[in-house]
Backbone as JSON Lines, residues from 0, in Angstrom:
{"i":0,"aa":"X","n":[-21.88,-26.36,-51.83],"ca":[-21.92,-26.51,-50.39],"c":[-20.51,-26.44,-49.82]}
{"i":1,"aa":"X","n":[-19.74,-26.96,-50.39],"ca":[-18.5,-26.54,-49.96],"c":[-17.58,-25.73,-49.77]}
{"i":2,"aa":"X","n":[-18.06,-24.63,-51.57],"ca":[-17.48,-23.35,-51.0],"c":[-17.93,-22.52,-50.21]}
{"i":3,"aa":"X","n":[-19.07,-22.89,-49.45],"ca":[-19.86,-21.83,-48.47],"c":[-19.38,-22.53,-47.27]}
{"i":4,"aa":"X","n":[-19.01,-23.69,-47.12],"ca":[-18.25,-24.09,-45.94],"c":[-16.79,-23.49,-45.64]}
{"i":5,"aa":"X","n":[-16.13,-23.13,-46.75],"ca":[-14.82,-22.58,-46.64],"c":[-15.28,-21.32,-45.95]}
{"i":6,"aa":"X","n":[-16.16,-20.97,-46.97],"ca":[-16.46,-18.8,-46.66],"c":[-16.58,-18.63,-45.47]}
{"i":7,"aa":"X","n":[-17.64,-19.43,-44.91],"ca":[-18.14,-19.47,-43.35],"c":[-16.77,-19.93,-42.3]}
{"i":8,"aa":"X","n":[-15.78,-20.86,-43.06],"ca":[-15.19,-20.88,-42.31],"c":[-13.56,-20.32,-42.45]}
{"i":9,"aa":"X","n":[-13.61,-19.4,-43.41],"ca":[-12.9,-18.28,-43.34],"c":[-13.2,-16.73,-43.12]}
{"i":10,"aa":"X","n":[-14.63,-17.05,-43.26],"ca":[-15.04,-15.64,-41.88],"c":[-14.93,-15.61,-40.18]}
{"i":11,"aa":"X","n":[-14.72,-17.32,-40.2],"ca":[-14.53,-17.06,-38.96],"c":[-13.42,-17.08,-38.09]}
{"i":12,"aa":"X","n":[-12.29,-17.21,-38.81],"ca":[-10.97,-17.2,-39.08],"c":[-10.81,-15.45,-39.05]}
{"i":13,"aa":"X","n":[-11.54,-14.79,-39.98],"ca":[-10.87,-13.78,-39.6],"c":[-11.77,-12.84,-38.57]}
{"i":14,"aa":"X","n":[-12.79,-13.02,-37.79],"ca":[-13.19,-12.27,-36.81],"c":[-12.71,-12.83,-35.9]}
{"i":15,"aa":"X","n":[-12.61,-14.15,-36.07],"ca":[-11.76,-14.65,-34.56],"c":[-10.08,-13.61,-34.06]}
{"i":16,"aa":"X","n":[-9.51,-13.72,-35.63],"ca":[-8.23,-12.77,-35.41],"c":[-8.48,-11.31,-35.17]}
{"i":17,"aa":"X","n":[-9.48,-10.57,-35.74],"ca":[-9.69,-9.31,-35.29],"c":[-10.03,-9.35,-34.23]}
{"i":18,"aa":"X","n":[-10.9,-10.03,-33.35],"ca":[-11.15,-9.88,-32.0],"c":[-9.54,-10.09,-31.07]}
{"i":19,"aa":"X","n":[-9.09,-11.43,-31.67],"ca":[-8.04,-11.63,-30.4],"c":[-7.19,-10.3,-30.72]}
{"i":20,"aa":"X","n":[-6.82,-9.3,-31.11],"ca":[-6.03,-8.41,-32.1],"c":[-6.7,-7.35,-31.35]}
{"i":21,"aa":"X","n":[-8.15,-6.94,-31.42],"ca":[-8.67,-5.86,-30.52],"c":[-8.15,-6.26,-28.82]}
{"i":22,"aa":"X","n":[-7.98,-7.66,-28.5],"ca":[-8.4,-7.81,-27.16],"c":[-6.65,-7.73,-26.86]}
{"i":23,"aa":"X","n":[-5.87,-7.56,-27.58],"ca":[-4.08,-7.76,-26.98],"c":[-3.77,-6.55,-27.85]}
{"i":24,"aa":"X","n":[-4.76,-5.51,-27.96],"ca":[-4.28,-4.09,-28.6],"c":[-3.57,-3.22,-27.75]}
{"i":25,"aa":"X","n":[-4.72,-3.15,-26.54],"ca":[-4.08,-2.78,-25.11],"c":[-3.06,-3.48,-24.57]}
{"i":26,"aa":"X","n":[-2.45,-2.46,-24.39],"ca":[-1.2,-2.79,-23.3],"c":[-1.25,-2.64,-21.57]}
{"i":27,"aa":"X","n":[-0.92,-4.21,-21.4],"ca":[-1.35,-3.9,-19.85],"c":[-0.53,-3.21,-18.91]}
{"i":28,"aa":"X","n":[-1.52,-2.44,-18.18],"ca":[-0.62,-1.52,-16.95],"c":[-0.65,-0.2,-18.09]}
{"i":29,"aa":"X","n":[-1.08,0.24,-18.86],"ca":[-1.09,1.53,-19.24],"c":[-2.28,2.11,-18.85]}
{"i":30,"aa":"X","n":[-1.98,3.24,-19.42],"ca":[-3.38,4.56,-19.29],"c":[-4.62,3.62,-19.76]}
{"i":31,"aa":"X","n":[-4.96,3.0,-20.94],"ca":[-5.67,2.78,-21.55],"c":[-6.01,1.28,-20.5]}
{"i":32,"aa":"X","n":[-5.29,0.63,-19.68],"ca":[-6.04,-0.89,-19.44],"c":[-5.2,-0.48,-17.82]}
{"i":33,"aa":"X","n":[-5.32,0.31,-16.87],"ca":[-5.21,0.39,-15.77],"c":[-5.46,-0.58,-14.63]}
{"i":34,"aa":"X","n":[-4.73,-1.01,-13.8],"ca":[-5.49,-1.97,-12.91],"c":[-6.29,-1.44,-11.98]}
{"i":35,"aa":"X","n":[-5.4,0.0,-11.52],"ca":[-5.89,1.19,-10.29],"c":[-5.84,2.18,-11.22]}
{"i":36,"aa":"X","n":[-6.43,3.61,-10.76],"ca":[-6.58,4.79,-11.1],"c":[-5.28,5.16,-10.34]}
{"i":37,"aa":"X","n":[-4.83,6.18,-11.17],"ca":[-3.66,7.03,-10.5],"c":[-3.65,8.03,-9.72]}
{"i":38,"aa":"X","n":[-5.43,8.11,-9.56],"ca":[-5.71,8.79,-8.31],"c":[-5.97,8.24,-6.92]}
{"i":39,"aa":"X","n":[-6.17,6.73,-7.32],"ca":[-6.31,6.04,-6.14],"c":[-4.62,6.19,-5.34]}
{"i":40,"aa":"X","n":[-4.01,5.68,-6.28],"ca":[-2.64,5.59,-6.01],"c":[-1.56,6.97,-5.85]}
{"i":41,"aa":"X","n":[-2.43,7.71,-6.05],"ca":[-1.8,9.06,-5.4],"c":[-2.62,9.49,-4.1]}
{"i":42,"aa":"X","n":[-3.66,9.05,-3.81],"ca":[-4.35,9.02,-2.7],"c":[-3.93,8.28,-1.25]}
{"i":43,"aa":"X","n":[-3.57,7.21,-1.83],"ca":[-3.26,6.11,-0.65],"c":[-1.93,5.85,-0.45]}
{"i":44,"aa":"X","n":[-1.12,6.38,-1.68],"ca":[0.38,5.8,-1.35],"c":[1.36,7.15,-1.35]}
{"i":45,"aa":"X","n":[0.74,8.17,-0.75],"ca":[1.12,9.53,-0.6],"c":[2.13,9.79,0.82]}
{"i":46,"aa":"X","n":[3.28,9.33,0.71],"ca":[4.13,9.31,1.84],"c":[4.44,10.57,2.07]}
{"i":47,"aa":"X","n":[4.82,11.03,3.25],"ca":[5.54,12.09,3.21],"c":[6.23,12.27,4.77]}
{"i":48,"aa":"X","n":[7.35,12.83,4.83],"ca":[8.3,13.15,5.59],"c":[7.92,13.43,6.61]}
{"i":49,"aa":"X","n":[8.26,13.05,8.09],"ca":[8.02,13.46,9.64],"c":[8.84,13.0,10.9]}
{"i":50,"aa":"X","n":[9.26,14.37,11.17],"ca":[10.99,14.48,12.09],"c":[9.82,14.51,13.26]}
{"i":51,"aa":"X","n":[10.31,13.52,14.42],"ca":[9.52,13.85,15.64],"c":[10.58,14.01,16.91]}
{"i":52,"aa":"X","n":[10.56,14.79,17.79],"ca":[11.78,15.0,18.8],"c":[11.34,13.85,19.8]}
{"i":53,"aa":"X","n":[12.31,13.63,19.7],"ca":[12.56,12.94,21.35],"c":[11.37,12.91,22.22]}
{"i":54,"aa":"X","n":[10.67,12.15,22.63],"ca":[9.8,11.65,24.1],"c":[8.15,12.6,23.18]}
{"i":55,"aa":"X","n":[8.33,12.13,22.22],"ca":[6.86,12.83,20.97],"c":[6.32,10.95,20.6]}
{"i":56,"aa":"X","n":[4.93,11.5,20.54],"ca":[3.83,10.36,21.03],"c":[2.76,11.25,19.68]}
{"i":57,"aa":"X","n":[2.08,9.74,18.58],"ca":[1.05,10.4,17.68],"c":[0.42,8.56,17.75]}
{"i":58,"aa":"X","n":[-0.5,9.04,17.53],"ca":[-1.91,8.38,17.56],"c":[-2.03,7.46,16.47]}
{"i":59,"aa":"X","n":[-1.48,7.06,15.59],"ca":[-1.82,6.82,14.15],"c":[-3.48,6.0,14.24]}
{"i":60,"aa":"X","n":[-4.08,6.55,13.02],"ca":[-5.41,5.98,12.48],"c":[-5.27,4.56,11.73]}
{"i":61,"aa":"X","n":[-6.32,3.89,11.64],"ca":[-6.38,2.74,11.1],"c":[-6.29,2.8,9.29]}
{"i":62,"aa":"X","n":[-4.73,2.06,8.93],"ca":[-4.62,2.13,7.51],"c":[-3.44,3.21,6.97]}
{"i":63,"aa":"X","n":[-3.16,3.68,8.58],"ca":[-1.82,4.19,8.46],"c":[-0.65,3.5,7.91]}
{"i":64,"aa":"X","n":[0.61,3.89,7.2],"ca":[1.08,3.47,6.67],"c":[2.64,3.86,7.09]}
{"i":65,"aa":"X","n":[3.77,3.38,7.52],"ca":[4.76,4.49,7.86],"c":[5.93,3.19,7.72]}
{"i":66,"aa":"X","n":[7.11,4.27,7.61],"ca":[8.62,3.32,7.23],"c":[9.9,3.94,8.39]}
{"i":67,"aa":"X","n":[10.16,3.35,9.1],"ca":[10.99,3.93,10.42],"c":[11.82,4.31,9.21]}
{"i":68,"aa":"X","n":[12.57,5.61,9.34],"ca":[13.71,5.58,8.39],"c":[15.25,5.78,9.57]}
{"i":69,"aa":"X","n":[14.75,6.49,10.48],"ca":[16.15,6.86,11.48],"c":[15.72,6.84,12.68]}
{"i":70,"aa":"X","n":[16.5,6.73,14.0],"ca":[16.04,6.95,15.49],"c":[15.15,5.85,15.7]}
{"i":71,"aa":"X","n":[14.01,5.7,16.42],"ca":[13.77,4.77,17.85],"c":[12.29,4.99,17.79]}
{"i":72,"aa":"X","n":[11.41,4.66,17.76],"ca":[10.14,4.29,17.42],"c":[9.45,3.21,17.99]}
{"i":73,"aa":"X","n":[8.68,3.22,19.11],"ca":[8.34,2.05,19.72],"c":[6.64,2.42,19.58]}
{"i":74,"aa":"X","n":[5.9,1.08,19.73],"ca":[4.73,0.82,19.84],"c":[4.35,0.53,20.68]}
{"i":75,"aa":"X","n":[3.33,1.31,21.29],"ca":[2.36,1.3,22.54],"c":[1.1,0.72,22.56]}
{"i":76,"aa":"X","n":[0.35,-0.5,22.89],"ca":[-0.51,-0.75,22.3],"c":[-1.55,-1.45,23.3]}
{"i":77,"aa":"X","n":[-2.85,-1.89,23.24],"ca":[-3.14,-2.61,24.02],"c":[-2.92,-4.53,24.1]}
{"i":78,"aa":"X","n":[-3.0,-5.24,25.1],"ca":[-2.34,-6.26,24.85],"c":[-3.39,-7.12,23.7]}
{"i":79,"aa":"X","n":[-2.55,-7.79,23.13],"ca":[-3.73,-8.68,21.88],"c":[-3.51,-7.2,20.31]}
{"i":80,"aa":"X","n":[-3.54,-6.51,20.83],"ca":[-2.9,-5.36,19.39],"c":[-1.52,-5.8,18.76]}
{"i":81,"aa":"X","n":[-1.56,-5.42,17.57],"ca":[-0.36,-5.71,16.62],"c":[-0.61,-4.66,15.66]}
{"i":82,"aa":"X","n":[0.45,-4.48,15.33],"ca":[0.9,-3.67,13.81],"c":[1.09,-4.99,12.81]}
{"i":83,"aa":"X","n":[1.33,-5.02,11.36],"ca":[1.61,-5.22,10.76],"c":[3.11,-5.0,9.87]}
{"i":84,"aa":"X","n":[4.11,-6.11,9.25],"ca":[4.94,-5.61,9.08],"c":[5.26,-6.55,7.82]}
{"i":85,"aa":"X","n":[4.75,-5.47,6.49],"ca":[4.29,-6.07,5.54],"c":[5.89,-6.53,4.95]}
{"i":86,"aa":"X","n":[7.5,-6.18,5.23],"ca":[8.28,-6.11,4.57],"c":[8.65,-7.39,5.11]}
{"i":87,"aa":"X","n":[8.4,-7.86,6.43],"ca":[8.65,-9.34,6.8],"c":[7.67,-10.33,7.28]}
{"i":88,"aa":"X","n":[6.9,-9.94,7.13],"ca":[5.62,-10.63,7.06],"c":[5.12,-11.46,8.13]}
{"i":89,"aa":"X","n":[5.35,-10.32,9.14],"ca":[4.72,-10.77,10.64],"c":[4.22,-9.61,11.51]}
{"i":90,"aa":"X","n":[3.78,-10.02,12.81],"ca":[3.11,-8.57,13.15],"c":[4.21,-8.58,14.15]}
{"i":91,"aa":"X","n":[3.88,-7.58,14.74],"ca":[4.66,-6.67,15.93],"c":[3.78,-6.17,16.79]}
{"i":92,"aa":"X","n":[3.85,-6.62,18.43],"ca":[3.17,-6.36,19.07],"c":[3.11,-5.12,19.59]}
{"i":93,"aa":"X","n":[2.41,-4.73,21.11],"ca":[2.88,-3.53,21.76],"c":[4.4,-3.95,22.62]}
{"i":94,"aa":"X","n":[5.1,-2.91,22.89],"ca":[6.14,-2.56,23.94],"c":[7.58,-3.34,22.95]}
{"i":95,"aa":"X","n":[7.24,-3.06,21.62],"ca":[8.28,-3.24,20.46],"c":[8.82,-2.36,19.89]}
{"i":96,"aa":"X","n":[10.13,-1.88,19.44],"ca":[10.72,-0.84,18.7],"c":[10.42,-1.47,17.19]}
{"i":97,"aa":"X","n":[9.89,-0.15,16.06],"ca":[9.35,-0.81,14.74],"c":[11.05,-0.91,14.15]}
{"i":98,"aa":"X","n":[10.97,-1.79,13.11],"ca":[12.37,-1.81,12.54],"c":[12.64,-0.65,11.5]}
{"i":99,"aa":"X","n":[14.01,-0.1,11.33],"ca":[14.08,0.6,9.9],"c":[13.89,0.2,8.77]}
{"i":100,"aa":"X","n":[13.32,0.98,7.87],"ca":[13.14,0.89,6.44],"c":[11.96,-0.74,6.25]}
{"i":101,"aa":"X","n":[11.13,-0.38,6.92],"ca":[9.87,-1.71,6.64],"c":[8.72,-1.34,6.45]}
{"i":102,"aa":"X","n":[8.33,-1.72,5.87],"ca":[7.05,-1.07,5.49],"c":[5.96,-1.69,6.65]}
{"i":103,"aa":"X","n":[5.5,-1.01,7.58],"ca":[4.23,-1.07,8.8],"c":[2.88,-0.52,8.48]}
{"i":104,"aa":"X","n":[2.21,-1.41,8.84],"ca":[0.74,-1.08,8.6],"c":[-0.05,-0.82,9.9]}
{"i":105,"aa":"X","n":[-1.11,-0.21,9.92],"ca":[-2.2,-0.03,11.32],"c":[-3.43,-0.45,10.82]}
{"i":106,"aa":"X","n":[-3.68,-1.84,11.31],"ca":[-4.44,-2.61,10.19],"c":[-6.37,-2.42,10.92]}
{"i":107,"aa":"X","n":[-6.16,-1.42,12.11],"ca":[-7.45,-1.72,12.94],"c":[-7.34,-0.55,13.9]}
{"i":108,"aa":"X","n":[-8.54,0.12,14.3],"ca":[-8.64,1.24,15.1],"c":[-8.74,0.6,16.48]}
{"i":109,"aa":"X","n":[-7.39,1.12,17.63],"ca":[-7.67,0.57,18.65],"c":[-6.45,1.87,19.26]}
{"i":110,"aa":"X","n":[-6.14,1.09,20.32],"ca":[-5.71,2.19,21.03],"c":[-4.12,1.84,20.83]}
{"i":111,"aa":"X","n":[-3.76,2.47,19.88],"ca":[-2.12,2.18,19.2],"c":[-1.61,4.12,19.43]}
{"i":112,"aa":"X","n":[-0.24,3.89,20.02],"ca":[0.49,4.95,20.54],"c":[1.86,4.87,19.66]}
{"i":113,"aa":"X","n":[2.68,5.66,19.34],"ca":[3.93,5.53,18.67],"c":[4.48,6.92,19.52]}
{"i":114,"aa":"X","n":[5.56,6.29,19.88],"ca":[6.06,6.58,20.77],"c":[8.11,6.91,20.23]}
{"i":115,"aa":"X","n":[8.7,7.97,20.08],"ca":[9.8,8.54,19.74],"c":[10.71,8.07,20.74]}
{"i":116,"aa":"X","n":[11.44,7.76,21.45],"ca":[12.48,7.2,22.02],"c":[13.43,7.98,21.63]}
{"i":117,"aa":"X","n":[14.02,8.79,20.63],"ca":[15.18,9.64,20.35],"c":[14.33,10.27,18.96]}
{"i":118,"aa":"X","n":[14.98,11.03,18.95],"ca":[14.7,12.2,17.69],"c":[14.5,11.35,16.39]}
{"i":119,"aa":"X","n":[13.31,11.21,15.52],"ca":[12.84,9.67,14.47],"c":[12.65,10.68,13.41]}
{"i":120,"aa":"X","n":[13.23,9.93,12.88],"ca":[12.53,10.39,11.4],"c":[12.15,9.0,10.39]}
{"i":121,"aa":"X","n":[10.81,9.4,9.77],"ca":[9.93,8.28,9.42],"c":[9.62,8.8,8.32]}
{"i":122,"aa":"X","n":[8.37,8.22,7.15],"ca":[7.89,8.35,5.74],"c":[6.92,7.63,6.37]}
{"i":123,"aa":"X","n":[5.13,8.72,6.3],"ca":[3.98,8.47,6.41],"c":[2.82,8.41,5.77]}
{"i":124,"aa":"X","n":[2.22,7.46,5.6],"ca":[1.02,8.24,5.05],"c":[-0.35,7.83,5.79]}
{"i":125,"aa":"X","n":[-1.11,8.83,5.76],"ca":[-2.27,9.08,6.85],"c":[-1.92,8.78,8.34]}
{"i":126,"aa":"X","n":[-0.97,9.46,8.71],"ca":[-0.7,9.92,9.89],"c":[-1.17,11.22,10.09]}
{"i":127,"aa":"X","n":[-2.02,11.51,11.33],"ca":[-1.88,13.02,11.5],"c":[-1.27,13.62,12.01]}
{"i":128,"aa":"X","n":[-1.34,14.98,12.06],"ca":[-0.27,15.74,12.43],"c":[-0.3,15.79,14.04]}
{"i":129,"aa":"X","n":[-1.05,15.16,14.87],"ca":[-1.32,15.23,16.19],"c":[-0.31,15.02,16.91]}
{"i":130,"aa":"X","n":[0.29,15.81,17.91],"ca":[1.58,15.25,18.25],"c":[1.27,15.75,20.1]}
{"i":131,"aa":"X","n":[1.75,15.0,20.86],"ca":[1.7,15.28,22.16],"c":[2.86,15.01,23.14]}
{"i":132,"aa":"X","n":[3.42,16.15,23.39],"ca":[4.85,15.71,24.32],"c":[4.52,14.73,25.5]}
């Protein structure tokens, strides 16, 4: 009886270690144990470059994403509207210039205007290309 108490309890000694051994095989944040798909994340975090001239007005959609990088950028909005301003972690109302290099969000479809004040250049993503002098 006793050596079948060892056996039993050195079988379970070693499936216990093969399991914890399968379960810390993966490495986290790789291909193999992903948190996101790298298509999500090429989907949603797809910035890209946009020079707007002087007294240029775009619409942004809800979930827009954009980083003032140069020039004058103000928000037009209705009152009780806010942007988001994930790099300092407060919102920004309407009739505000956005700051450089912060990461801004458009957290809700409403009637939000961005508005060029001098020649801007920004990093967007899901902005459209809609532009209206």
């Amino acid at each position: 009886m006793h050596k079948i108490s060892r056996r039993v309890l050195l079988l379970g000694l070693v499936v216990t270690l093969a399991v914890t051994n399968i379960i810390w095989a993966q490495s986290p944040g790789t291909v193999a144990d992903p948190l996101v798909s790298k298509s999500f994340v090429d989907h949603f975090l797809k910035f890209r470059s946009i020079m707007l001239p002087a007294d240029t007005t775009v619409n942004p959609q809800p979930g827009t994403m954009l980083i003032v990088r140069s020039g004058q950028l103000r928000l037009e909005a209705s009152k009780g509207k806010s942007v988001i301003d994930l790099t300092a972690g407060r919102e920004i109302a309407g009739g505000n210039d956005l700051p450089h290099n912060h990461l801004i969000i458009v957290p809700e479809a409403g009637d939000y205007v961005l508005k060029a004040r001098k020649p801007t250049m920004l990093l967007a993503s899901h902005l459209s290309d809609e532009k209206a002098p």
